[in-house]
PASELUM-984148 format. One record per residue (C-alpha): residue in three letters; x, y, z. Coordinates in nm, 3 decimals, padded with zeros to 5 digits. Layout:
N
SITE   residu        xx        yy        zz
SITE      ALA         X         Y         Z
...
END
This chain:
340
SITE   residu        xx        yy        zz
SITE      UNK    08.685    08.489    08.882
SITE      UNK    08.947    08.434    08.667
SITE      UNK    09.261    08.640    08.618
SITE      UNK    09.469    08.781    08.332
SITE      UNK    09.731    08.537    08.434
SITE      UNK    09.496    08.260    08.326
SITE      UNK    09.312    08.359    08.064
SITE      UNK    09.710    08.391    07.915
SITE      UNK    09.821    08.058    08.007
SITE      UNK    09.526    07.917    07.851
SITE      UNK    09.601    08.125    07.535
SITE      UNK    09.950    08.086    07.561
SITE      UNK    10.014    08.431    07.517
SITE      UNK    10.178    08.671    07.775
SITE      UNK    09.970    08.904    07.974
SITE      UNK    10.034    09.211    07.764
SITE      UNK    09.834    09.029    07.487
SITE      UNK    09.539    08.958    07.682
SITE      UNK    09.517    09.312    07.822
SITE      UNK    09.589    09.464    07.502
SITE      UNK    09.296    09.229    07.349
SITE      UNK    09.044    09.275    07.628
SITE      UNK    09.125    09.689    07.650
SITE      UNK    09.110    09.718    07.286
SITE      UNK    09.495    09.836    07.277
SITE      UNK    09.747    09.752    07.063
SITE      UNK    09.808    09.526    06.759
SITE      UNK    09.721    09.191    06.828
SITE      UNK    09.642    08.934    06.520
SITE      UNK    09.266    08.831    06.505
SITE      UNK    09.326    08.483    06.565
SITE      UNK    09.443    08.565    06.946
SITE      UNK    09.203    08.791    06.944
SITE      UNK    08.901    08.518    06.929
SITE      UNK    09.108    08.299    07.113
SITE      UNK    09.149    08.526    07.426
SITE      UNK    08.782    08.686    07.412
SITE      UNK    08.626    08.327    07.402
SITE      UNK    08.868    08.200    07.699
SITE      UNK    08.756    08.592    07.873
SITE      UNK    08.343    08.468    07.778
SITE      UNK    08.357    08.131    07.870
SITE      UNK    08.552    08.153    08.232
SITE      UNK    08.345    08.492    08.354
SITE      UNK    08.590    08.740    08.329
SITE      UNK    08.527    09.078    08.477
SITE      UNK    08.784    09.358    08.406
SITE      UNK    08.722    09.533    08.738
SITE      UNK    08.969    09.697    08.929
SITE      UNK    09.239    09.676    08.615
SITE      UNK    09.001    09.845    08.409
SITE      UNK    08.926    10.098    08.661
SITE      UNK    09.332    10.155    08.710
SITE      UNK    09.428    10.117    08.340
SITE      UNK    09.177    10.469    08.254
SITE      UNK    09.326    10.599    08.502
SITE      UNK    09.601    10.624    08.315
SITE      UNK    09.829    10.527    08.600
SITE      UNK    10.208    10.436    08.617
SITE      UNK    10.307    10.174    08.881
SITE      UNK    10.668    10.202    09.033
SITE      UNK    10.829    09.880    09.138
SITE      UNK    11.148    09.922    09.333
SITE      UNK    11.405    09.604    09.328
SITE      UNK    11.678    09.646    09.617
SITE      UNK    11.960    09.368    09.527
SITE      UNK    12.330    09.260    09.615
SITE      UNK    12.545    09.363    09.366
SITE      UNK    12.502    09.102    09.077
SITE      UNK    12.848    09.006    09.032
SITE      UNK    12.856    08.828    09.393
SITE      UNK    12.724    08.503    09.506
SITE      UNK    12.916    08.366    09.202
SITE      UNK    12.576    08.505    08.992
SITE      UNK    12.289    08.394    09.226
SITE      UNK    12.155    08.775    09.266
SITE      UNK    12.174    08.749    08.868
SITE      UNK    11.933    08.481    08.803
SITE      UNK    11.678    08.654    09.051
SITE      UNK    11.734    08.983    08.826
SITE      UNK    11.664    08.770    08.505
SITE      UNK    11.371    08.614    08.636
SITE      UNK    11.219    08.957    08.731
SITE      UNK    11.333    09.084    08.383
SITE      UNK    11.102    08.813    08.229
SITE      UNK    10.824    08.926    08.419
SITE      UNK    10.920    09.322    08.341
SITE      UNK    10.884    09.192    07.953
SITE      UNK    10.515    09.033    07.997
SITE      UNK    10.431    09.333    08.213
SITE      UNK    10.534    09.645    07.957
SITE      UNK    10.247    09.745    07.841
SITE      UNK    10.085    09.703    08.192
SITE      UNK    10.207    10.072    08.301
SITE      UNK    10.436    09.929    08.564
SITE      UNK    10.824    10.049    08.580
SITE      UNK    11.092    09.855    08.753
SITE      UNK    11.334    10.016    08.943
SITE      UNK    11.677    09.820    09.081
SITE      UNK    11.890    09.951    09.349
SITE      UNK    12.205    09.730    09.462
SITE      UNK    12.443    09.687    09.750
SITE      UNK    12.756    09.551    09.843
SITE      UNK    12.588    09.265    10.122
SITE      UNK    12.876    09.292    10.364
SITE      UNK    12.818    09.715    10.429
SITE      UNK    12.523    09.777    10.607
SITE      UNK    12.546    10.127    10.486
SITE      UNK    12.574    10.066    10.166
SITE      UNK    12.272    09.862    10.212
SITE      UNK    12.085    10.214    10.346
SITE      UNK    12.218    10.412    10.083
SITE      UNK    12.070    10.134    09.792
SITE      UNK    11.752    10.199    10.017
SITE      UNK    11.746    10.539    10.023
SITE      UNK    11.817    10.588    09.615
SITE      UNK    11.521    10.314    09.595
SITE      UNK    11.257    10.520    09.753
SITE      UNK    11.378    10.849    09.668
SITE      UNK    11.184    10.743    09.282
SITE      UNK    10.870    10.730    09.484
SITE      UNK    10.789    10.389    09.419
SITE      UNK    10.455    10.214    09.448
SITE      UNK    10.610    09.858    09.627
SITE      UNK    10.911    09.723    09.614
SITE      UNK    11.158    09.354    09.622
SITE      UNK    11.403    09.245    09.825
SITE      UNK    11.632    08.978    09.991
SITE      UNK    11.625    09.051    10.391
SITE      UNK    11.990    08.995    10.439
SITE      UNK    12.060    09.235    10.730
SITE      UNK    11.871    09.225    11.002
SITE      UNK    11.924    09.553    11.186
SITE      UNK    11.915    09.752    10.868
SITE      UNK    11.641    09.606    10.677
SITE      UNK    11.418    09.697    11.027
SITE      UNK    11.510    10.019    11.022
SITE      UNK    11.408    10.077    10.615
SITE      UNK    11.054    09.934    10.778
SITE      UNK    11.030    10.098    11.003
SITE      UNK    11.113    10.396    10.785
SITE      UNK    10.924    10.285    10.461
SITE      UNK    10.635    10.089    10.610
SITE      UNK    10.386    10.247    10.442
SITE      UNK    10.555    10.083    10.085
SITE      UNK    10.422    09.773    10.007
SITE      UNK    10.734    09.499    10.073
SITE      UNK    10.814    09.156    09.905
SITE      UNK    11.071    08.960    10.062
SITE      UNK    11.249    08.728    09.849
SITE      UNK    11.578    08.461    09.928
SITE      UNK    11.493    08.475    10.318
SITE      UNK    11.227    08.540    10.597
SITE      UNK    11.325    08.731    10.886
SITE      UNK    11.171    08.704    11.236
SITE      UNK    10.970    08.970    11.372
SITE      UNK    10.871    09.122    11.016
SITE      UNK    10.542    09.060    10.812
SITE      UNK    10.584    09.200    10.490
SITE      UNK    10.308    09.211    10.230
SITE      UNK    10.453    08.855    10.072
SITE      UNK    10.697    08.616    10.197
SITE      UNK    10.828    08.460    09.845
SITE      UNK    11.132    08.221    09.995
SITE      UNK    11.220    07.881    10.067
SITE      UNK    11.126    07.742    10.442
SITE      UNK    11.500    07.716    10.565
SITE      UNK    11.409    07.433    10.781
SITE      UNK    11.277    07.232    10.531
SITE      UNK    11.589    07.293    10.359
SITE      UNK    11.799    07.208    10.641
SITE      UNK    11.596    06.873    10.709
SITE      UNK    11.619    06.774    10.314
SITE      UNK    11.957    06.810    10.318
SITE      UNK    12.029    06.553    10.660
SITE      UNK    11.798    06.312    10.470
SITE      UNK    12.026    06.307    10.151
SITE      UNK    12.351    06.300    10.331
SITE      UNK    12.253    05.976    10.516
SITE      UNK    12.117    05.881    10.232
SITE      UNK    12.469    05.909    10.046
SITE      UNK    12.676    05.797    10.335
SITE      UNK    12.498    05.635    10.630
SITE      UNK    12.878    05.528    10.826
SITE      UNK    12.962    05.865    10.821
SITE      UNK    13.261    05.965    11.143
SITE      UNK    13.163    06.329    11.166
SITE      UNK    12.955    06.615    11.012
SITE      UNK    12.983    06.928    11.019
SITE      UNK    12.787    07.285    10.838
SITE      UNK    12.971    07.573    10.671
SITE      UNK    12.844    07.883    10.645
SITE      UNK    13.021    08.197    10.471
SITE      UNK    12.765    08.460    10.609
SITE      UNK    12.695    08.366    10.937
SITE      UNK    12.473    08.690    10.976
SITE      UNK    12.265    08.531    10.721
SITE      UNK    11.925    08.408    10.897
SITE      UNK    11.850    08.111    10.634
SITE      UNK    12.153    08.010    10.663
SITE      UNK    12.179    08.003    11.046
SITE      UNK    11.832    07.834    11.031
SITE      UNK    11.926    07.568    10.760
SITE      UNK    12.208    07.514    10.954
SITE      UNK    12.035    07.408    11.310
SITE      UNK    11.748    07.200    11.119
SITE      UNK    12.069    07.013    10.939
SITE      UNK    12.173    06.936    11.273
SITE      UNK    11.854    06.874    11.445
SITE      UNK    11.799    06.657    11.195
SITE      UNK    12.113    06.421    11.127
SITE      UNK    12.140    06.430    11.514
SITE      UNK    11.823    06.277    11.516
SITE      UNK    11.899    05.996    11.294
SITE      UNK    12.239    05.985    11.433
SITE      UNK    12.305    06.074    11.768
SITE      UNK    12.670    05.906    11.838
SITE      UNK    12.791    06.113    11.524
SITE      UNK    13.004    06.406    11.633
SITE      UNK    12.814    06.746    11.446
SITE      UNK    12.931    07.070    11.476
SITE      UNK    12.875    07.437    11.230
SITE      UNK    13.192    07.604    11.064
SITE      UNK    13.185    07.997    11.018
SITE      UNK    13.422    08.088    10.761
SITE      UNK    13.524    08.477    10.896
SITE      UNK    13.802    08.539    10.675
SITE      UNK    14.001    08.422    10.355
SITE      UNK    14.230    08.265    10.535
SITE      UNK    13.947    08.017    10.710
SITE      UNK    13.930    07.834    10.446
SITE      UNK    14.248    07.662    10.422
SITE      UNK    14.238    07.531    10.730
SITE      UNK    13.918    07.401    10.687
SITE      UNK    14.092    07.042    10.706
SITE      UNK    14.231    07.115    11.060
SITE      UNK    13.857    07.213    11.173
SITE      UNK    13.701    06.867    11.090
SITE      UNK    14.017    06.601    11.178
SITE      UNK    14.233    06.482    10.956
SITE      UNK    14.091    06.124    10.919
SITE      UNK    13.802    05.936    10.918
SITE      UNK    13.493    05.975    10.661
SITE      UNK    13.339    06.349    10.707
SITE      UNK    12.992    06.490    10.617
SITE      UNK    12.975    06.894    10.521
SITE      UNK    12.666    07.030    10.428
SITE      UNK    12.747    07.416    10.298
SITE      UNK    12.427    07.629    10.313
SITE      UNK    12.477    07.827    10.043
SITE      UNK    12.664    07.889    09.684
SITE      UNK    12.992    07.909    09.813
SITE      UNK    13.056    07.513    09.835
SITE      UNK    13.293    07.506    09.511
SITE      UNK    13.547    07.733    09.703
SITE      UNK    13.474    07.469    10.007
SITE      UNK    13.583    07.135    09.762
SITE      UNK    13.861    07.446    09.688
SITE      UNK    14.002    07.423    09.999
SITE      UNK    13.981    07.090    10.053
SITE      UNK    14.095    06.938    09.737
SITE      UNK    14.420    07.137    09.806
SITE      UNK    14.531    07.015    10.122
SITE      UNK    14.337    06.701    10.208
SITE      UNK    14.216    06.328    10.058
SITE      UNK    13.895    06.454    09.896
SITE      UNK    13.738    06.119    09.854
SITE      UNK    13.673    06.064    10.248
SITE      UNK    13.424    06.383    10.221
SITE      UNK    13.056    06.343    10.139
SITE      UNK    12.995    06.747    10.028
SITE      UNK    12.626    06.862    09.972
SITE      UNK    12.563    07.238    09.881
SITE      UNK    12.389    07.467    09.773
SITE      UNK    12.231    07.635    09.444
SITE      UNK    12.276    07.511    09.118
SITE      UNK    12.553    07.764    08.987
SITE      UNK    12.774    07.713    08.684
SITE      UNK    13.092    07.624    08.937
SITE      UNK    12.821    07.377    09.188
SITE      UNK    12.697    07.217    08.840
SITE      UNK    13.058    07.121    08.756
SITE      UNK    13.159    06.961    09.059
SITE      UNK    12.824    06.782    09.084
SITE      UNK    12.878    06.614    08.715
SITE      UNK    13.261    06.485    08.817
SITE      UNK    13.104    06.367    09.151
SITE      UNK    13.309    06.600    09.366
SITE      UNK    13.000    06.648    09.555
SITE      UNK    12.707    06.439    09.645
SITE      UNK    12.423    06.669    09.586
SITE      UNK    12.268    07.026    09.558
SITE      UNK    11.983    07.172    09.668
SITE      UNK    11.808    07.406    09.472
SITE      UNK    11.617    07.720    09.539
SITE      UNK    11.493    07.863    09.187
SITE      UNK    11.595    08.221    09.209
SITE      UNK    11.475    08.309    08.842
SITE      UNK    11.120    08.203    08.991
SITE      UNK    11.133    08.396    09.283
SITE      UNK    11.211    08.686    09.096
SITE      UNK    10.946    08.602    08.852
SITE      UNK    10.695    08.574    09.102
SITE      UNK    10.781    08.831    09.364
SITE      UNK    10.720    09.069    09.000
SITE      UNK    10.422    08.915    08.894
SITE      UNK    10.279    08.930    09.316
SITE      UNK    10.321    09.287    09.288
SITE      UNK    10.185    09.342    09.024
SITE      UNK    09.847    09.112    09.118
SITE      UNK    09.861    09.296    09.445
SITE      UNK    09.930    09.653    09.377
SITE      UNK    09.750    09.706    08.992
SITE      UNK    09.478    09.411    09.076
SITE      UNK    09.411    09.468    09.409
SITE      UNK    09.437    09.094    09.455
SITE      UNK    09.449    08.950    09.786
SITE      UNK    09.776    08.840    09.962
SITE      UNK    09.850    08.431    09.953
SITE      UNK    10.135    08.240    10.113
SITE      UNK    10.389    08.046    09.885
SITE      UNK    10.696    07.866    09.999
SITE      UNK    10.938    07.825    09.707
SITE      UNK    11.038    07.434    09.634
SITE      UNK    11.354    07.250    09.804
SITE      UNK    11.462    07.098    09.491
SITE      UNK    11.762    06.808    09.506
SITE      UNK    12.011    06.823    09.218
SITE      UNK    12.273    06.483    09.172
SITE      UNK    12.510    06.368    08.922
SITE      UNK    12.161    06.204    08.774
SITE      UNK    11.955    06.465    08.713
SITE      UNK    12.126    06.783    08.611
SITE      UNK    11.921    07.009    08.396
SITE      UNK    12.055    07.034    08.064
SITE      UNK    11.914    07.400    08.118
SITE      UNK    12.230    07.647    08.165
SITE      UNK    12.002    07.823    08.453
SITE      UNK    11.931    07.794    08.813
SITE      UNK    11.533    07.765    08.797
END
């Protein structure tokens, strides 16, 4: 059968439209009208469940537990903005969003976000499964509450959707491109700035796996960066000489070339990162690094909205989606301000 999400594609009108047009709500000009009723007629559309729920009058609760937005150099931002869209094509759906955020490094700030989340009795609810220990213990807690994990997986935990990118897939596309960039390379090393973080551990050992597998006289080894002071002697870690590979699994590779650039001959380093932020985007248009890889947070955000609602107001079944490992160089950077 086919969904309100299609019929509006087809119409190219949002969702509100069609349900407005199909629930005989709303303004709506008799042109989309037609349009939308004879799309509805001529794909079998049965307003079933939504119908059911929409005279019930019923107000949906979404809860959205977040970093604070000003970290990750905006990353947390673009996943807000892309579940902002889908809070504007859902408003006259009867579903509220509700955000919550957290300083990432305090694992009781984390609890308190949690707690102020659920304490609006929400229907379901999004978020990035950054600590381990603490997000099993809101399960544990809160498993009754529908959950949509976005930015990461974590082992042991099924939640209702799994909206992230495979980290090993990551890991392997990025080995690929480095040799791809430098195939003589002298040593190679990952960088991670959250080593708590299970995608990045996990796109850090499939980089590894990987370019040791194409590679295997090529000295590898993975970087934590603890403190501030870690990265300036990021140099010192890798050897002063020879030609070096660093693949940085997440946003924080500007602050790497940073580091780098201030004590140490930058052109004997083949850098790939990670996201497609303003400060990445810069570096990968003056060729300070090779490549990015790209994660489209404004999609998962969009999505992880737009699965709630299809799962929660619909009653739709539960589907699997992996987001894209996209690969950003110097060639083909979006002229699109965003991160997708």
């Amino acid at each position: 059968m086919v969904t309100l999400k299609e019929i509006a594609d087809k119409a190219g009108v949002s969702i509100g439209t069609v349900d407005r047009v199909l629930h005989n709500r709303g303004r709506v000009s008799k042109e989309n009208i037609d349009l939308i009723l004879r799309i509805a007629r001529e794909n079998g559309y049965v307003p079933n469940q939504l119908a059911r729920r929409l005279q019930d009058n019923r107000q949906y609760s979404f809860g959205v537990l977040l970093p604070a937005l000003e970290s990750e150099f905006g990353y947390w931002q673009q996943i807000k903005e892309g579940i902002e869209t889908a809070r504007t094509e859902l408003n006259s759906l009867e579903v509220e969003i509700i955000y919550s955020f957290y300083d990432r490094r305090s694992p009781d700030d984390f609890l308190a976000a949690c707690e102020h989340l659920f304490a609006n009795d929400i229907s379901a609810y999004i978020m990035a499964p950054l600590m381990g220990d603490a997000t099993r213990q809101v399960m544990d807690k809160y498993g009754s509450v529908p959950a949509v994990f976005i930015d990461s997986s974590l082992p042991g935990i099924s939640p209702l959707y799994d909206l992230s990118q495979d980290p090993e897939q990551a890991g392997r596309t990025a080995a690929r491109v480095m040799d791809l960039f430098d195939s003589s390379l002298d040593s190679v090393f990952t960088i991670q700035t959250y080593s708590s973080a299970y995608n990045g551990r996990k796109r850090a050992e499939a980089f590894l796996n990987a370019y040791r597998a194409m590679h295997d006289n090529v000295p590898t080894a993975s970087i934590n960066i603890a403190t501030e002071d870690d990265f300036a002697i990021i140099p010192d870690m890798v050897g002063r000489s020879g030609r070096v590979g660093l693949f940085v699994v997440n946003d924080g590779v500007h602050r790497i070339v940073d580091a780098v650039m201030s004590s140490d001959d930058i052109s004997r380093f083949t850098i790939i990162g990670f996201d497609l932020s303003p400060q990445n985007r810069e570096l990968l248009d003056s060729g300070l690094i090779a490549a990015v890889i790209g994660q489209r947070p404004r999609l998962q955000g969009y999505e992880a909205a737009m699965f709630l609602y299809r799962a929660i107001v619909l009653g739709q079944e539960r589907r699997s989606v992996h987001i894209p490992v996209d690969i950003y160089i110097k060639e083909n950077i979006p002229e699109d301000r965003s991160w997708f």
